[in-house]
C-alpha positions as CSV (number, residue, x, y, z in Angstrom):
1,X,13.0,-16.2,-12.1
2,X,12.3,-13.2,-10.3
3,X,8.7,-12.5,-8.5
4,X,7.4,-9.1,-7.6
5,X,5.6,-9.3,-4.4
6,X,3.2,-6.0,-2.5
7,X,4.6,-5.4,0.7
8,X,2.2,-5.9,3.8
9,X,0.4,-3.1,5.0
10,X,0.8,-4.6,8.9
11,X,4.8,-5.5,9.7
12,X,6.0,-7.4,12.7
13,X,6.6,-5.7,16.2
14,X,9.7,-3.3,16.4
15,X,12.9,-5.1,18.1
16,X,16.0,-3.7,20.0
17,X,18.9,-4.3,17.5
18,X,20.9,-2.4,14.9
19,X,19.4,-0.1,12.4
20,X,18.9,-0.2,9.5
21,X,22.0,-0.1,7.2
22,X,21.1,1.7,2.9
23,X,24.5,1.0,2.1
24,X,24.1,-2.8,2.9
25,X,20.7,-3.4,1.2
26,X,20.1,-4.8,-2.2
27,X,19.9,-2.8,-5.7
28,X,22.5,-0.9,-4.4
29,X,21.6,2.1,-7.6
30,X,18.1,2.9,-5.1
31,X,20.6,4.0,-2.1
32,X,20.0,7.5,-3.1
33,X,16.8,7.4,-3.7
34,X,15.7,5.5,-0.4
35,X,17.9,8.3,1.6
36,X,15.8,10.8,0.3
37,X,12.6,9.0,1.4
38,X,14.2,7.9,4.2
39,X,15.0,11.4,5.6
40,X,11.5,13.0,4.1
41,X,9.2,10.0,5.9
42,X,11.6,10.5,9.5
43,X,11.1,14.4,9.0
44,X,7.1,14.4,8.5
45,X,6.6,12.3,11.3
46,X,8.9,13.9,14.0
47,X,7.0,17.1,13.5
48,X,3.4,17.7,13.5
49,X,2.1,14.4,14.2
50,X,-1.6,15.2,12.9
51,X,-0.3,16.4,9.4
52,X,1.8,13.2,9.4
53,X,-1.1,11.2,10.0
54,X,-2.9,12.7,7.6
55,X,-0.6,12.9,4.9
56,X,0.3,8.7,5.4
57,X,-3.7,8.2,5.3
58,X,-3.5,7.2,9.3
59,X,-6.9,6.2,11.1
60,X,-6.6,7.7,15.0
61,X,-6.1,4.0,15.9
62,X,-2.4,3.6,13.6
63,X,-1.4,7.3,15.2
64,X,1.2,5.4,16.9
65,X,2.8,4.3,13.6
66,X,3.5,8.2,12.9
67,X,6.1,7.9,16.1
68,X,7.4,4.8,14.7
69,X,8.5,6.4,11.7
70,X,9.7,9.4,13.4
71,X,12.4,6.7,15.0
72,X,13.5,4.7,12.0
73,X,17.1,5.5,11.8
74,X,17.4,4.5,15.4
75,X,15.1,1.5,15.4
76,X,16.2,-2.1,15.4
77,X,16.1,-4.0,11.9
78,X,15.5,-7.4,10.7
79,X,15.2,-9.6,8.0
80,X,12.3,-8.5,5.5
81,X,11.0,-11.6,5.0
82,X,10.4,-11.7,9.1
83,X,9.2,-7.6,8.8
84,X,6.3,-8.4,6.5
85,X,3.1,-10.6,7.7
86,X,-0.4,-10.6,6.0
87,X,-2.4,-13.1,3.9
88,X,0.0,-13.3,1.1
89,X,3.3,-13.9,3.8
90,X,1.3,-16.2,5.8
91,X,0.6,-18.5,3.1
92,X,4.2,-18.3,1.5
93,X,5.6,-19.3,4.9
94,X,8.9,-18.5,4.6
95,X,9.8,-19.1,8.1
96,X,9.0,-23.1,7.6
97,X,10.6,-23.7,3.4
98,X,13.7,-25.5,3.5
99,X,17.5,-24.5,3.6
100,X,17.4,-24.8,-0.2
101,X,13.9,-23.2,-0.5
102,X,14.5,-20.6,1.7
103,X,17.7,-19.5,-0.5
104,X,15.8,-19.8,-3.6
105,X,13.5,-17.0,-2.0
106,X,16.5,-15.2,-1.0
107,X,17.3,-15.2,-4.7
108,X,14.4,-14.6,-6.5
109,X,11.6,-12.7,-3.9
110,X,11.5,-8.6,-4.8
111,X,9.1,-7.1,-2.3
112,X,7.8,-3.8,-3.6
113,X,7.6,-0.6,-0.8
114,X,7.0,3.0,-0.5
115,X,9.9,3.7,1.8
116,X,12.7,1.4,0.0
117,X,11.5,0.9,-3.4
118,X,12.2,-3.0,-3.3
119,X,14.0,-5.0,-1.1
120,X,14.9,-8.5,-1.0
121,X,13.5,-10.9,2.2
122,X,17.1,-10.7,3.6
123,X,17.8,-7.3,3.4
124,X,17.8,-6.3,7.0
125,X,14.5,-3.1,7.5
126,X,12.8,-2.1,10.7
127,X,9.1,-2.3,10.3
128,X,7.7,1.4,8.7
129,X,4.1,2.4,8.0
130,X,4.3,4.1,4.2
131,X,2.5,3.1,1.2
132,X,3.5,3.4,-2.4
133,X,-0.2,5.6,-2.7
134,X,1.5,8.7,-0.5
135,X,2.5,12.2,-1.7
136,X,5.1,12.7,0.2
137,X,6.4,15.6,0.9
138,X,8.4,17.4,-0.7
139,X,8.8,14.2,-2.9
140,X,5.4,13.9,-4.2
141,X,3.9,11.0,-5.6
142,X,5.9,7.7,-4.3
143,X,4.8,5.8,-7.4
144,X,5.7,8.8,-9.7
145,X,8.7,9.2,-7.7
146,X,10.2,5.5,-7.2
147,X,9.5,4.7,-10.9
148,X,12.4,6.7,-12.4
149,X,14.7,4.7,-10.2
150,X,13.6,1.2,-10.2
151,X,13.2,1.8,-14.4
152,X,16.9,2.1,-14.0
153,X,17.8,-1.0,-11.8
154,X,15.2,-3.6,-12.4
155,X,15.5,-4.7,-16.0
156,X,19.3,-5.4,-15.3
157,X,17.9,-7.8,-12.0
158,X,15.1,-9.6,-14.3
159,X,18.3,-10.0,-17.3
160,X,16.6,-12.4,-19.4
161,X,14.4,-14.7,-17.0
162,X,10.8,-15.2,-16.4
163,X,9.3,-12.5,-14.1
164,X,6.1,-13.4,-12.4
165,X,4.5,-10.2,-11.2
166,X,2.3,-10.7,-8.5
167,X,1.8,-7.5,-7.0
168,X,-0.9,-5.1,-6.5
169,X,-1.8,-2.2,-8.8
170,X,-0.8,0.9,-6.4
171,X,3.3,-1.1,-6.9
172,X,2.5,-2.5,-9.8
173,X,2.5,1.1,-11.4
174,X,5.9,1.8,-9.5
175,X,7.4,-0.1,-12.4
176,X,6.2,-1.9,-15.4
177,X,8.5,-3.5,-17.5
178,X,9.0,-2.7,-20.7
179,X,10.3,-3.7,-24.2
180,X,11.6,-7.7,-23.6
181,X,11.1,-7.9,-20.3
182,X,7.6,-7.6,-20.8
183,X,7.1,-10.5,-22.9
184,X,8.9,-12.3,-20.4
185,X,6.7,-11.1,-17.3
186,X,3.6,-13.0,-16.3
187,X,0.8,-11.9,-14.3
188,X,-2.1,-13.8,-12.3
189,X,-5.6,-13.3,-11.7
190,X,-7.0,-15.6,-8.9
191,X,-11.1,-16.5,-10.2
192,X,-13.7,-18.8,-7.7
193,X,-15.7,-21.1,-9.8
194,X,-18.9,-21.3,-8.5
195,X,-22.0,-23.6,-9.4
196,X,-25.0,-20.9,-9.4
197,X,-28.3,-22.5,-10.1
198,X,-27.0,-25.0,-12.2
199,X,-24.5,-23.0,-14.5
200,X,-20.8,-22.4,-13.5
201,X,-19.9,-19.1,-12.6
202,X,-16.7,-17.4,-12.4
203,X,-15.8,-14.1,-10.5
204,X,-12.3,-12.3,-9.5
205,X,-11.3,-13.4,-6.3
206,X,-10.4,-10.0,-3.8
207,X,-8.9,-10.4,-0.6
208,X,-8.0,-13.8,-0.7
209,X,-6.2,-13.6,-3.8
210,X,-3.4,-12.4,-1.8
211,X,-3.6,-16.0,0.3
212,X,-3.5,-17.7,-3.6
213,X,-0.8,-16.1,-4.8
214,X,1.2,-16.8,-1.3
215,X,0.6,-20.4,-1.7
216,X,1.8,-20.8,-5.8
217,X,5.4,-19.1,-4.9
218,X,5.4,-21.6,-2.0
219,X,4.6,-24.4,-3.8
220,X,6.8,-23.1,-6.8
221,X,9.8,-22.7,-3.9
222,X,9.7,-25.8,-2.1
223,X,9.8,-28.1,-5.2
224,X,12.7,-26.4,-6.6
225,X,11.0,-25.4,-9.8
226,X,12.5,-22.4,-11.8
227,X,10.9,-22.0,-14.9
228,X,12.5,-19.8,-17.4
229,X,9.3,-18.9,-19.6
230,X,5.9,-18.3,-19.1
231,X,5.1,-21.6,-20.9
232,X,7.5,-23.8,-18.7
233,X,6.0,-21.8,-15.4
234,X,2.0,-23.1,-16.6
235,X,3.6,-26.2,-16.7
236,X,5.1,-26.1,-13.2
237,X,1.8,-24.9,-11.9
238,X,-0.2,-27.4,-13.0
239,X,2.4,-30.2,-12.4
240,X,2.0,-29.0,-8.5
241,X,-2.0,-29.5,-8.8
242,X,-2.9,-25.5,-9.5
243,X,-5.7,-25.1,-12.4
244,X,-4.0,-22.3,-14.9
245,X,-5.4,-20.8,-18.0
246,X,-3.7,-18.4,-20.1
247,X,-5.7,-15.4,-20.1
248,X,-3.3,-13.6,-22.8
249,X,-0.2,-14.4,-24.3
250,X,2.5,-11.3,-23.4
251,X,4.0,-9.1,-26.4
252,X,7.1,-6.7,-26.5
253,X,4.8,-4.4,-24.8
254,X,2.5,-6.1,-21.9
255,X,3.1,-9.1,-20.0
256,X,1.2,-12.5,-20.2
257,X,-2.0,-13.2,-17.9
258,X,-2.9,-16.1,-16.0
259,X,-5.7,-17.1,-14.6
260,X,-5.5,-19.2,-11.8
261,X,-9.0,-20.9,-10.9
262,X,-10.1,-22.1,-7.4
263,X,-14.1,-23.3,-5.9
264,X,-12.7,-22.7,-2.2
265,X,-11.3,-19.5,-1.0
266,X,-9.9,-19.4,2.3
């Protein structure tokens, strides 16, 4: 199984330690690419510092993030699965799974980014403010940009397993597989049930879908469950107490939907 994660906008604190190595990371066929980015981001930032923070969508209180990136090949990495924080890495607690758990995220957790295209938690990143939504100069587009490359890398990664896609639509359209994969890749909605004057409502949940969706590839994780099709995944969800419906059923051209329904969000 492989899941698709959204990075976190906020990363940890910078440390003292040794950079960042491309040639060491994961998807090795994305060195190029994340070289170029690499050098563009570092470039923008170590110049005009206003453009930069324009240009990364920067409020005056994250101008300090446009020095940070002007230091990334000097700054100190660390695991990306320490890097990232937010709802969604809160929840999936990586820091507290198991030995066994822990490498099963090793193995199967793709986080999507602007800066690398996709990493896996243990590839080694310093923390970086760039979102898959910037035009970067002179690269343009980063979802344009980074989908090129990841079209030629990830369907080789997902061979011919279950993909559950939980990211966000800025990365989602970074890559969307295509052809088999597709009918192999599943997708969840996270919907409160609410009783409204006497008749149940339903609505999609926002923010704390992220929190949701943290929790299933916890859960999924620390009971060892790998399901190899989306059929055997509903199972595993609702064996583990989550309330799934199937939403639509995935073709050779778009992926399953889940619904996955909650009364509390938090």
């Amino acid at each position: 199984m492989l899941v698709l994660l959204p990075p976190s906008e906020g990363k940890a604190a910078p440390e003292a330690g040794v950079p960042v190595e491309l040639a060491g990371l994961s998807l090795p066929g994305l060195a190029g690419a994340r070289r170029r980015v690499l050098g563009a981001l570092v470039e923008l930032c170590a110049g005009d510092g206003e453009r930069a923070a324009e240009v990364l969508g920067l409020s005056k209180g994250l101008r300090g993030e446009v020095d940070k990136n002007a230091g990334l090949l000097t700054a100190g990495a660390r695991p990306a699965g320490e890097v990232y924080t937010g709802v969604l890495f809160d929840n999936l607690g990586l820091a507290k799974l198991d030995e066994a758990a822990y490498a099963r995220a090793e193995r199967s957790l793709l986080v999507f980014s602007g800066l690398w295209g996709a990493v896996r938690i243990g590839d080694r990143i310093p923390p970086y403010r760039c979102s898959m939504g910037v035009k970067l100069p002179p690269l343009g587009a980063l979802g344009a940009y980074w989908r090129g490359e990841l079209d030629a890398v990830l369907p080789e990664e997902a061979a011919d397993g279950l993909v559950l896609d939980l990211r966000s639509s800025a990365y989602a359209a970074a890559w969307k597989p295509a052809g088999a994969v597709a009918g192999r890749t599943v997708t969840v909605r996270v919907l409160q049930e609410r009783e409204v004057d006497g008749v149940l409502k339903r609505s999609v949940v926002s923010h704390f879908n992220k929190a949701t969706k943290g929790r299933l590839v916890r859960d999924l994780l620390a009971a060892g469950l790998e399901p190899t099709a989306p059929g055997e995944l509903v199972d595993a969800l609702e064996q583990l107490g989550h309330r799934v419906e199937v939403s639509a059923r995935g073709t050779e051209r778009k992926p399953w939907q889940l619904d996955v329904v909650v009364t509390d969000v938090h």
